[in-house]
KOLFIBA-905272 format. One record per residue: residue in three letters; z, x, y of N, C-alpha, C in turn. Coordinates in steps of 0.1 Angstrom, whole numbers, padded with zeros to 4 digits, always signed. Each point is the difference from the previous one (the first is absolute). Layout:
# residues N
ALAZXYZXYZXY/...
//
This chain:
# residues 278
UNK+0780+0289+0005+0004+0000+0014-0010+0008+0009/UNK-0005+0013-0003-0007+0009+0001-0020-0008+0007/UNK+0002-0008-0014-0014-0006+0005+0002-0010+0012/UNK+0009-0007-0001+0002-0012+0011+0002+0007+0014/UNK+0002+0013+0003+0000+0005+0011-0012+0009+0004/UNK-0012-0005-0010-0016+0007+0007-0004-0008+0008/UNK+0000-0016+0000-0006-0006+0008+0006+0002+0016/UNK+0011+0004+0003+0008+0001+0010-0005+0012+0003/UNK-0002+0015-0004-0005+0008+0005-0011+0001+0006/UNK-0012-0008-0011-0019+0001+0008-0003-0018+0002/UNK+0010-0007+0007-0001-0016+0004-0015-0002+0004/UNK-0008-0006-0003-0014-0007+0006+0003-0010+0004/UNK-0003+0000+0007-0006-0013+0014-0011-0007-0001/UNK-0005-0013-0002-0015-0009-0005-0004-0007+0011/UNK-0007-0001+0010+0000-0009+0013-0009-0011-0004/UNK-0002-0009+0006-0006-0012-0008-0010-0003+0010/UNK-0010-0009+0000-0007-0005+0013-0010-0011-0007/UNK+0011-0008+0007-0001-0019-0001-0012-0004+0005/UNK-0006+0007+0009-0017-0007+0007-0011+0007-0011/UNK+0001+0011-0005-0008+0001-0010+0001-0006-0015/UNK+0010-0006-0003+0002-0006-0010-0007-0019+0005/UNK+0001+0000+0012-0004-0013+0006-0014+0004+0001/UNK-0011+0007+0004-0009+0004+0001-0004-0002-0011/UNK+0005+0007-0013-0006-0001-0013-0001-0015-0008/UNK+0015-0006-0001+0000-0011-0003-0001-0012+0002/UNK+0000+0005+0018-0002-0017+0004-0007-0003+0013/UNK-0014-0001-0003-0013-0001+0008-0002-0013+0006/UNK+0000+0004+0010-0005-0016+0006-0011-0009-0005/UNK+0004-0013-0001-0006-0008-0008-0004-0002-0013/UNK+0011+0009-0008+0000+0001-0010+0015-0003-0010/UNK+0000-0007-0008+0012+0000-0007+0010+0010-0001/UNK+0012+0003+0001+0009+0012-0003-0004+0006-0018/UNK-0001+0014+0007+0002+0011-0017+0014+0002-0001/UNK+0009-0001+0006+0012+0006-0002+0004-0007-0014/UNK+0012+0008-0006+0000-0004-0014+0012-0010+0001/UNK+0001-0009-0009+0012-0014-0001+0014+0008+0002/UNK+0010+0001+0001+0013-0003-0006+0011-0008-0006/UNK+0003+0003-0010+0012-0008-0003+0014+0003+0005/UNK+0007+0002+0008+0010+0001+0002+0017-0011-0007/UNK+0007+0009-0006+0010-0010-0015+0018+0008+0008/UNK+0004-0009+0003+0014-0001+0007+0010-0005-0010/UNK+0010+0009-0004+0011-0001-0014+0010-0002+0011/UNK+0005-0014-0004+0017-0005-0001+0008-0010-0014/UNK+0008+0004+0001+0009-0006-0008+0008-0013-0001/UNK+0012+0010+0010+0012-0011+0003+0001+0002+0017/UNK-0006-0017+0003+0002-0005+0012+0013+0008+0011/UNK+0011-0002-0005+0011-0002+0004+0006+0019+0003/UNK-0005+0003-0008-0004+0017+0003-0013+0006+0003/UNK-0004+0000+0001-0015-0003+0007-0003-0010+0014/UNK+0007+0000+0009-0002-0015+0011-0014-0002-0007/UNK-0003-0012+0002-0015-0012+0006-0006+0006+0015/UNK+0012+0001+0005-0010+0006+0013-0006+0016+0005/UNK+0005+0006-0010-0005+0011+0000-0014+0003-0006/UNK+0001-0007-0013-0015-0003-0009-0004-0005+0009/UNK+0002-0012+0006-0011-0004+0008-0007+0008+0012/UNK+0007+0007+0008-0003+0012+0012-0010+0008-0010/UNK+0003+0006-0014-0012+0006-0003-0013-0013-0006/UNK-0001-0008-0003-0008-0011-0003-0009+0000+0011/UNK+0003-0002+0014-0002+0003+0011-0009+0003+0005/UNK+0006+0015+0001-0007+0013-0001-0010+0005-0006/UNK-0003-0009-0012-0008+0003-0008-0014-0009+0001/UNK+0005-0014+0004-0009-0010+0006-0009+0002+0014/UNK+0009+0014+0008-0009+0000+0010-0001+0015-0003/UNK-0009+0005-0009-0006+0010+0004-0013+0001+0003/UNK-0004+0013+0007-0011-0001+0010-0014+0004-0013/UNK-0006-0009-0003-0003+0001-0016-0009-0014-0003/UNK-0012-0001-0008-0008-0010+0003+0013-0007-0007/UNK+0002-0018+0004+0011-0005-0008-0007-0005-0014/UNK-0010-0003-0003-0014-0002-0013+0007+0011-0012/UNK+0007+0010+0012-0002+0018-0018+0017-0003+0000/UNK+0003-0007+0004+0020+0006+0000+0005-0014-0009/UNK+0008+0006-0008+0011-0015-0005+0008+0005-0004/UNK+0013-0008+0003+0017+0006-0004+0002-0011-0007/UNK+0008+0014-0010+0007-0012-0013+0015+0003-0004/UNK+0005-0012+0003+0014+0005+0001+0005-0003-0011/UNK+0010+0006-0011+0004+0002-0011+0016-0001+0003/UNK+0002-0016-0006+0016-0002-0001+0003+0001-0012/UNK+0010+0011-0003+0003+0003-0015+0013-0008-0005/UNK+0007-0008+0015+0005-0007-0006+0001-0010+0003/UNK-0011-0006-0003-0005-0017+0006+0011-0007+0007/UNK-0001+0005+0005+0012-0008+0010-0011-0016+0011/UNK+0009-0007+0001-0007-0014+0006+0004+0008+0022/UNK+0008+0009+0001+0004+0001+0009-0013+0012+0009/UNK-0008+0007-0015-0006+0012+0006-0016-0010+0004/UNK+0000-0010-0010-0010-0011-0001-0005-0006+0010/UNK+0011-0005+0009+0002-0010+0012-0004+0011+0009/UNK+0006+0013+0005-0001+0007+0012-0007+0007-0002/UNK-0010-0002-0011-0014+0005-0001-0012-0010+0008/UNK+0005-0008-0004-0008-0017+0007+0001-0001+0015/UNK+0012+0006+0006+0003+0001+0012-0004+0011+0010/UNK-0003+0009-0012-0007+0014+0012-0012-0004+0000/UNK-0006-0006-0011-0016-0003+0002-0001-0011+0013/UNK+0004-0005+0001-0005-0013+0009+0007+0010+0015/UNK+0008+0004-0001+0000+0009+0013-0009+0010+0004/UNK-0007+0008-0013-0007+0010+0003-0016-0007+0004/UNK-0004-0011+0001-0007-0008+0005+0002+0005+0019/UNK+0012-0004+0005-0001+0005+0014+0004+0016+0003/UNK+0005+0009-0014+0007+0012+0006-0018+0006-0005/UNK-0006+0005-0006-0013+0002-0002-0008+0006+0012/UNK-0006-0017+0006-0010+0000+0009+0007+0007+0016/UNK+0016+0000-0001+0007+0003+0013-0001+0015-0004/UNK+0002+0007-0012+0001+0017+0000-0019+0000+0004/UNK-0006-0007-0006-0017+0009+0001-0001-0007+0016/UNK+0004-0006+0006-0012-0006+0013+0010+0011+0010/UNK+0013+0006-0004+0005+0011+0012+0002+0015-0006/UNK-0004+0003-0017+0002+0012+0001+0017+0005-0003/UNK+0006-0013-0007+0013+0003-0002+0004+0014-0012/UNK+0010+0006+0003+0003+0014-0006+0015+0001-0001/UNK+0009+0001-0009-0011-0008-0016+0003-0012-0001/UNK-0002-0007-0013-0005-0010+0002+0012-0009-0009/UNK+0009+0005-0004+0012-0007-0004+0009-0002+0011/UNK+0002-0018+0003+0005-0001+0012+0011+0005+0003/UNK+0010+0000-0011+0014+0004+0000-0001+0017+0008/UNK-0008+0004-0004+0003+0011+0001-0009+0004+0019/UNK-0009-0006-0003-0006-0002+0016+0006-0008+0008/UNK+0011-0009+0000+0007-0009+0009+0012+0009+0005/UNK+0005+0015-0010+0011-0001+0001-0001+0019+0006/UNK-0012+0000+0008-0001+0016+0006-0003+0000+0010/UNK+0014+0014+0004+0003-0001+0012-0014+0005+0007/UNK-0012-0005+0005-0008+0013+0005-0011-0007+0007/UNK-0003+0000+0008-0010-0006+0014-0011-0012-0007/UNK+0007-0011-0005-0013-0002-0005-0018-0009+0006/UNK+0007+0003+0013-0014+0003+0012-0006+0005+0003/UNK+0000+0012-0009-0008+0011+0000-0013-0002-0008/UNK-0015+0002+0014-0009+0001-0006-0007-0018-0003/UNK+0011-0008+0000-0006-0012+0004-0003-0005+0007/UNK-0012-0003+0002-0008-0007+0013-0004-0014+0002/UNK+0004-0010-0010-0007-0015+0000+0014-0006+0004/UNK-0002-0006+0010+0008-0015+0007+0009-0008-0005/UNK-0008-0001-0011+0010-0009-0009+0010+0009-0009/UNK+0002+0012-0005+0005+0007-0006+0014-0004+0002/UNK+0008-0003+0010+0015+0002+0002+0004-0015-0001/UNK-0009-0012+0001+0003-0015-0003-0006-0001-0017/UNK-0003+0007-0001-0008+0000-0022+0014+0007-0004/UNK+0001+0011+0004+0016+0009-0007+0009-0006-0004/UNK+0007-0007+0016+0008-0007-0001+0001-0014-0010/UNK-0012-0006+0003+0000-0009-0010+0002+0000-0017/UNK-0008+0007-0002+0003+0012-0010+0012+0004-0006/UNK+0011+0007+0007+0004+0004-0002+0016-0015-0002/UNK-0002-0012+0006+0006-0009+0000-0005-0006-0018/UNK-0012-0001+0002-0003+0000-0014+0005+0005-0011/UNK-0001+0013+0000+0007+0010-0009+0011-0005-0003/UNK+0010-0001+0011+0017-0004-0003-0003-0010-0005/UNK-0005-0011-0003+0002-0015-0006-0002+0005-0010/UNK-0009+0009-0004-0004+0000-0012+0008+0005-0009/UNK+0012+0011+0006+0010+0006-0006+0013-0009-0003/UNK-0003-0011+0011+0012-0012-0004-0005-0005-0011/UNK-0009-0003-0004-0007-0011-0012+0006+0013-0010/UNK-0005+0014-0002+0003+0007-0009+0014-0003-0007/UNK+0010+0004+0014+0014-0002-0002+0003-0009-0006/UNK-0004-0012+0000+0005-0015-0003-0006+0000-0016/UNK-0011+0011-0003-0004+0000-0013+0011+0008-0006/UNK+0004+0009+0002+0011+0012-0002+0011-0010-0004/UNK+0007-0010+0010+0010-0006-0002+0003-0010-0010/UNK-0010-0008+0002-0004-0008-0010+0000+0010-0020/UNK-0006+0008+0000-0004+0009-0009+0020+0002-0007/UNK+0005+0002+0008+0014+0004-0004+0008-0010-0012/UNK-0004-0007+0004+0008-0017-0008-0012-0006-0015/UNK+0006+0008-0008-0009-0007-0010+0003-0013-0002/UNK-0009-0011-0003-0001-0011-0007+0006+0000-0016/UNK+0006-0008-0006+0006-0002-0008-0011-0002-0013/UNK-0009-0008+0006-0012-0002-0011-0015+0010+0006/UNK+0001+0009+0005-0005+0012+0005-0004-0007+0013/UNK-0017+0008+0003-0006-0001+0015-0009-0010-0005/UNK-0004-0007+0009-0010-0011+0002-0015+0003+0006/UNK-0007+0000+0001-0010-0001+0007-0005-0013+0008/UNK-0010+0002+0015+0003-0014+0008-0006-0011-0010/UNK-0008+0005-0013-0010-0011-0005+0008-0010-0011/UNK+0012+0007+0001+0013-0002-0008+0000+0004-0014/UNK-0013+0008+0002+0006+0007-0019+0009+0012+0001/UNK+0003+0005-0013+0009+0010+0000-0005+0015+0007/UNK+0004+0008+0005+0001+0012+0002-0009+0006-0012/UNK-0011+0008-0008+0001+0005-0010+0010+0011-0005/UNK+0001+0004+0015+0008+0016-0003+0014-0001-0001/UNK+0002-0013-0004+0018-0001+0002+0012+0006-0009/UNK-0011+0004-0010+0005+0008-0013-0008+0014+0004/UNK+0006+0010+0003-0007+0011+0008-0003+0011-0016/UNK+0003-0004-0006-0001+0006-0013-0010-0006-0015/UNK-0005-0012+0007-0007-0005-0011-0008-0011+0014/UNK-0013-0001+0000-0007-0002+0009-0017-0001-0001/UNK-0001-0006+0005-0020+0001-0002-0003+0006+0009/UNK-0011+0007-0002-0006+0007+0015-0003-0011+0014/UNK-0005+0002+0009+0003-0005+0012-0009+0008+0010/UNK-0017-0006+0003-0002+0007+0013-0006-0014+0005/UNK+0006+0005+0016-0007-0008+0009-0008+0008+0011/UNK-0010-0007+0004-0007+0009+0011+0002-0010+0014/UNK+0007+0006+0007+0005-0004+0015-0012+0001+0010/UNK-0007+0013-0001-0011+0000+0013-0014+0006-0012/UNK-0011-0007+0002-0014+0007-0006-0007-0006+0011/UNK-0013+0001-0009-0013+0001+0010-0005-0017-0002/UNK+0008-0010-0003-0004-0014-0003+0008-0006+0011/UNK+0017+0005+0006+0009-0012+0008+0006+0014+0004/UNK-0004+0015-0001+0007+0008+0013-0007+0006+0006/UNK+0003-0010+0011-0004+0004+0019+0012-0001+0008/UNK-0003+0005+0012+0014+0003+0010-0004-0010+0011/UNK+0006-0002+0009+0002-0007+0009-0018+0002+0008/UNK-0004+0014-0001-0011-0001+0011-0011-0008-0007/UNK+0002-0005-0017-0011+0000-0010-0004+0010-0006/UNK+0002+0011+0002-0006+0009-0009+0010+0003-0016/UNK-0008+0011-0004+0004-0003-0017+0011+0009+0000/UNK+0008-0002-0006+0012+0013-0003-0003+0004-0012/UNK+0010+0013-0005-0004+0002-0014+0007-0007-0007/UNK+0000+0001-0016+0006-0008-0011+0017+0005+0001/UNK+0006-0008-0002+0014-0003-0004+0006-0005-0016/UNK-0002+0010-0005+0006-0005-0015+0013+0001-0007/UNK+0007-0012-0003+0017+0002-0006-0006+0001-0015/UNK+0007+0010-0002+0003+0006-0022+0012-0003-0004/UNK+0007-0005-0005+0011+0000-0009+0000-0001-0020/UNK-0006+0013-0002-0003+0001-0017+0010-0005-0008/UNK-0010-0005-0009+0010-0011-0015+0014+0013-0002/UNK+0009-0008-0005+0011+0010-0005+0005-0011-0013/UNK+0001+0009-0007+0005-0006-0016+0013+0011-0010/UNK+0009-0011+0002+0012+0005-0010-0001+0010-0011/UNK-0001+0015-0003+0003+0009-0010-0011+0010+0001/UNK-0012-0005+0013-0009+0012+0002+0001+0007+0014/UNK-0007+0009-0002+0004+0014+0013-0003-0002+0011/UNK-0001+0001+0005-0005-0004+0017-0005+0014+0004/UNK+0009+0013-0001-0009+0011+0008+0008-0001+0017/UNK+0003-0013+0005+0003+0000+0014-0007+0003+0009/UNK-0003+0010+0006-0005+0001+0011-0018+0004-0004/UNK-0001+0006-0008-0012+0007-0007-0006-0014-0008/UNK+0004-0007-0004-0001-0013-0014-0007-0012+0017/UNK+0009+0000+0015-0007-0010+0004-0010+0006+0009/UNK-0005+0018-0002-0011-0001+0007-0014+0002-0011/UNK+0004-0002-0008-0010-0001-0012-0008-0015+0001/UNK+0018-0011+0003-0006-0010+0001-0009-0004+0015/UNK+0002+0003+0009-0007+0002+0011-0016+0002-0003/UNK-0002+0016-0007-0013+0008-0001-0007-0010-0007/UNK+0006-0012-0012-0009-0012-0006-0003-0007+0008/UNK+0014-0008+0010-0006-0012+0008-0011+0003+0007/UNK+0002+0014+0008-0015+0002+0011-0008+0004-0006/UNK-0003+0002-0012-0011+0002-0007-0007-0011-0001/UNK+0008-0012-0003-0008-0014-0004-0005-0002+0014/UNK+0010+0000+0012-0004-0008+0011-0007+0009+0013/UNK+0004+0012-0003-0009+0010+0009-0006+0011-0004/UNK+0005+0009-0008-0009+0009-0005+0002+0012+0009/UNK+0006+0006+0013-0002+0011+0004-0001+0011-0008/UNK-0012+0011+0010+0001+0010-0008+0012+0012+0002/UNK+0006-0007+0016+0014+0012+0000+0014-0011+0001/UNK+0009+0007-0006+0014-0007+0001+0005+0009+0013/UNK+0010-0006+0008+0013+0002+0004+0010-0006+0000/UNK+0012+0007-0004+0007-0001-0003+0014+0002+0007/UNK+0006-0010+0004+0009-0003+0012+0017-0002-0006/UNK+0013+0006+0005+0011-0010-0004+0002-0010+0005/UNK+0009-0011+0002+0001-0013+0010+0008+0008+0014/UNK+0002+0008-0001+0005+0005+0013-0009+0013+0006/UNK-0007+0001-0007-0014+0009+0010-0014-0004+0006/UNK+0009-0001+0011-0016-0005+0008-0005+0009+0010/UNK-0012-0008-0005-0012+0007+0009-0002+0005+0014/UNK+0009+0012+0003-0002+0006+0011-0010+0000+0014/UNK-0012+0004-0008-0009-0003+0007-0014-0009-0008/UNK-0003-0006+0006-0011-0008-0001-0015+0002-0003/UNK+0000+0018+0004-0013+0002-0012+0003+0012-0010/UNK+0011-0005-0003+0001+0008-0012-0006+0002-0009/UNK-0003-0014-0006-0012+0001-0009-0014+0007+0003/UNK-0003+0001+0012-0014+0004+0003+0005+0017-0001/UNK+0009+0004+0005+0003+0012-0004+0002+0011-0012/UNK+0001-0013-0011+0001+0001-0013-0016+0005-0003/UNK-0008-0013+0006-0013+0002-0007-0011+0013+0006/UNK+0006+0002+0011-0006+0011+0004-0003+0015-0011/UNK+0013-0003-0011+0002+0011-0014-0009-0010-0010/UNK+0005-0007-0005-0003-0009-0008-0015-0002+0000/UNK-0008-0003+0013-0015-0005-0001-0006+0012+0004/UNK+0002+0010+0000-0002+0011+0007-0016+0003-0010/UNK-0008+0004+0005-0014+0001-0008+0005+0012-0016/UNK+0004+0011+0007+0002+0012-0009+0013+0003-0003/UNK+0013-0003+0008+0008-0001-0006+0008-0008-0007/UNK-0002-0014+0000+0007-0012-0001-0001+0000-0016/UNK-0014+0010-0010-0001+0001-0010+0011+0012-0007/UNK+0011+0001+0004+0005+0009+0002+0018-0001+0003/UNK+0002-0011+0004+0008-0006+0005+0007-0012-0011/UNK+0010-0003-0002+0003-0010-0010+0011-0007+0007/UNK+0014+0003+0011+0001-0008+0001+0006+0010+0019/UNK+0007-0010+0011+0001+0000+0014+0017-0003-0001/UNK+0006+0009+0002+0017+0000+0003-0001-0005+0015/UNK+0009-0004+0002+0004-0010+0019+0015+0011-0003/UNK+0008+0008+0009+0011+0003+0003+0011-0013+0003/UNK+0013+0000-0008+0010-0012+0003+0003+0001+0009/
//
């Protein structure tokens, strides 16, 4: 008890500075230094967990202010649900218009739910014309999108007697949530994800690891192991972060704030990992 109350008495304070890290890493006319991320988002059960919450951080995570080439989120359904599957499929094809609308005005932050739904001037500091006919639109967008969620939600309630279907008409794999093959799909990469303006978004990857009758799982630890394999095959970052389905990305250069410790010439050798406060 004794020790846990030294940090409280001599607290340090670390200030960070984002134009020197941009200075260092990212020169004009030259490729970005900044280092990759993987970012790995844990859900379970749909139904306690909304869809639309995971997705607000999915989001959030899609538009960070961050080359989109170093970022890819991999979302880990531990319980292959066909319901977390679908409204995975549906935030990507929306984050095609929510994306390019947070970077071309500077949105803060960048999970809509959570930016649609604050009480606080959000004229402030905006100067382009179109801002208050883009919002609005936007923000009409948003809601449909929470209807399609809903309708996934509802739907989701009423099992099928011979399980879940898929539209290509084969079975569901995960319909046996206990005996199952693994399962990744990638929703947005660098071959078919772009946003509305054309430009590239980052990668979008669904995980649902094999699960087999009489061996351990581990749970929460067992599916970010499986995670640390998938992006090993398909991206390789040299830093993880590590998200729940209901924490999102506050602010939008988070990451760059990370790396400010992390790439740091003399300290970053020194450094092993970057706490964010809940």
């Amino acid at each position: 008890l004794l020790l846990d109350q030294f940090p409280k008495w001599f607290p340090i304070d670390r200030e960070t500075y984002l134009d020197r890290l941009s200075l260092r890493y990212e020169r004009e006319g030259e490729a970005s230094g900044l280092a990759a991320v993987d970012v790995f988002v844990s859900t379970v059960d749909p139904l306690k967990e909304p869809p639309l919450v995971t997705a607000n951080t999915v989001l959030s995570i899609l538009g960070v202010d961050y080359p989109v080439e170093k970022v890819s989120c991999y979302v880990s359904d531990d319980g292959a649900s066909m319901l977390t599957f679908e409204s995975l499929a549906e935030t990507a094809e929306f984050a095609r218009k929510w994306v390019p609308f947070c970077k071309r005005f500077a949105i803060e932050p960048r999970a809509p739910e959570l930016y649609f739904s604050r009480k606080v001037d959000y004229l402030k500091d905006k100067v382009q014309p179109t801002f208050v006919k883009e919002r609005r639109a936007m923000k009409r967008e948003y809601e449909e999108f929470k209807v399609r969620i809903n309708a996934l939600v509802a739907k989701a309630m009423k099992v099928p007697p011979e399980g879940w279907i898929m539209q290509d008409g084969t079975p569901w794999p995960g319909n046996n949530t206990r005996d199952h093959p693994g399962m990744i799909q990638v929703f947005l990469g660098h071959s078919g994800g772009h946003d509305a303006d054309g430009n590239e978004l980052p990668r979008l990857v669904y995980v649902s690891r094999e699960k087999r009758p009489g061996f351990q799982h581990h749970k929460k630890a067992g599916a970010m192991n499986a995670l640390i394999r998938v992006s090993a095959v398909l991206t390789n970052a040299p830093f993880m972060l590590n998200l729940d389905c209901d924490h999102y990305i506050n602010n939008s250069k988070a990451i760059r704030e990370a790396m400010c410790f992390l790439m740091d010439p003399q300290a970053g050798r020194k450094v092993c990992y970057v706490q964010f406060p809940q």
